[in-house]
C-alpha positions as CSV (number, residue, x, y, z in Angstrom):
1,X,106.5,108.3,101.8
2,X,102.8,108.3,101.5
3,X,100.2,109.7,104.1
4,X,98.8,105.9,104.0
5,X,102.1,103.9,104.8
6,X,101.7,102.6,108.2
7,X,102.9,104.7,111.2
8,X,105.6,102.2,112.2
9,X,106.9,101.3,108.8
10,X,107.3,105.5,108.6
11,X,109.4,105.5,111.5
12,X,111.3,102.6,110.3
13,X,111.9,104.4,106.7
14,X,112.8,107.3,108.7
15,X,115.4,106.0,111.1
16,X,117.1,103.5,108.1
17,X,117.3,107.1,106.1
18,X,119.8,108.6,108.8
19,X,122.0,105.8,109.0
20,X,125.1,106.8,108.0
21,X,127.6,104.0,109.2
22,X,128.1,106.3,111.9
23,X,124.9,108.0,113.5
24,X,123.1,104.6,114.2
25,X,126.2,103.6,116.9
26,X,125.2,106.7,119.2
27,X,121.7,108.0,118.7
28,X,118.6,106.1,117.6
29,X,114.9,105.3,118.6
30,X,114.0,104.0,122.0
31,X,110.5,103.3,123.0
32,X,110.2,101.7,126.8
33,X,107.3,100.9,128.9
34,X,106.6,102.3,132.0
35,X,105.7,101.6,135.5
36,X,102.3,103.9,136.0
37,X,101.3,102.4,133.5
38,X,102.2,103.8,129.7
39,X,105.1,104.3,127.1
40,X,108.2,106.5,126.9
41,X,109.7,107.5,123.7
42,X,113.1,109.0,123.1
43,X,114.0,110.0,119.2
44,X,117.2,111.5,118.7
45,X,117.5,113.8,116.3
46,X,121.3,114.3,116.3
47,X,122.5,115.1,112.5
48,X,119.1,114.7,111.2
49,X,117.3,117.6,109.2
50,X,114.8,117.8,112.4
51,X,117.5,118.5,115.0
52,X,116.6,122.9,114.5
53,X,113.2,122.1,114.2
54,X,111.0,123.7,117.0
55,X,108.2,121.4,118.5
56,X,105.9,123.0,120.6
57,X,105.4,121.0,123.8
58,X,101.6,119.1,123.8
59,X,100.2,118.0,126.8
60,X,96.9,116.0,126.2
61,X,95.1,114.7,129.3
62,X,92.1,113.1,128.5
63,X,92.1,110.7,132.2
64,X,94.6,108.9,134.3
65,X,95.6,106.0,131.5
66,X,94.1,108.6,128.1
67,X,97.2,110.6,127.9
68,X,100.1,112.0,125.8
69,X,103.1,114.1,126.8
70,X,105.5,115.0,123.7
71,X,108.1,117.7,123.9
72,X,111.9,118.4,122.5
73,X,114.7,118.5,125.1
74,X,118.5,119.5,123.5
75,X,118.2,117.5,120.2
76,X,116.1,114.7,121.5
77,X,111.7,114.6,120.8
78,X,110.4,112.7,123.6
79,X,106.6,111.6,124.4
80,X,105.1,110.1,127.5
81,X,102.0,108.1,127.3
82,X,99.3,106.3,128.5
83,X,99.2,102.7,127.6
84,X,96.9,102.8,124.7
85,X,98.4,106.1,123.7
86,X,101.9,104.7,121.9
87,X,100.1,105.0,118.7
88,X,99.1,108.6,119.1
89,X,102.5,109.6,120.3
90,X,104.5,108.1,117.1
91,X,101.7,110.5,115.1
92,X,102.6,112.9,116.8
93,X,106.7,112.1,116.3
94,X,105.6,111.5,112.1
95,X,103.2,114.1,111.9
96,X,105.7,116.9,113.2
97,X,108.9,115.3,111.3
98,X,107.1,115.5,107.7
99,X,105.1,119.0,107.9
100,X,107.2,121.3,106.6
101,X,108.7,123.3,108.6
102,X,107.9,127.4,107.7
């Protein structure tokens, strides 16, 4: 995967490369709206190569709607967002998932 291909077709190459047959029937990718307003985002990471991998938890509050939340809970990366923030928070989801880890 290249730098250049678009975030969402990243994620989509991502998630179609853990599917096993098996993993795809209990974990996956959910992404969900919110009611303040913004985005959640729930990646599980369940028999991936990422589900060790530490993520430092990023809080970025630029104002009430210019916000991102991401963090790792058990085996699952989740972000929170402000409604023009789903983009950053996927970046920070790709960004994290190729950097290799030290």
């Amino acid at each position: 995967m290249s730098d250049a291909e678009p975030l969402l077709d990243r994620l989509q190459n991502w998630y179609a490369q853990q599917c096993n047959g098996d993993r795809e029937h209990e974990w996956g990718v959910k992404i969900d709206t919110l009611d303040n307003p913004g985005w959640t985002v729930s990646i599980d990471l369940e028999e991936t190569d990422l589900e060790e991998r530490d993520y430092p938890r990023q809080e970025i509050n630029r104002a009430t709607q210019d916000r991102v939340c991401a963090w790792i809970t058990g085996k699952t990366f989740h972000a929170t967002c402000g409604p023009g923030n789903l983009t950053e928070a996927l970046t920070l989801f790709r960004t994290w998932a190729t950097t290799i880890a030290p």
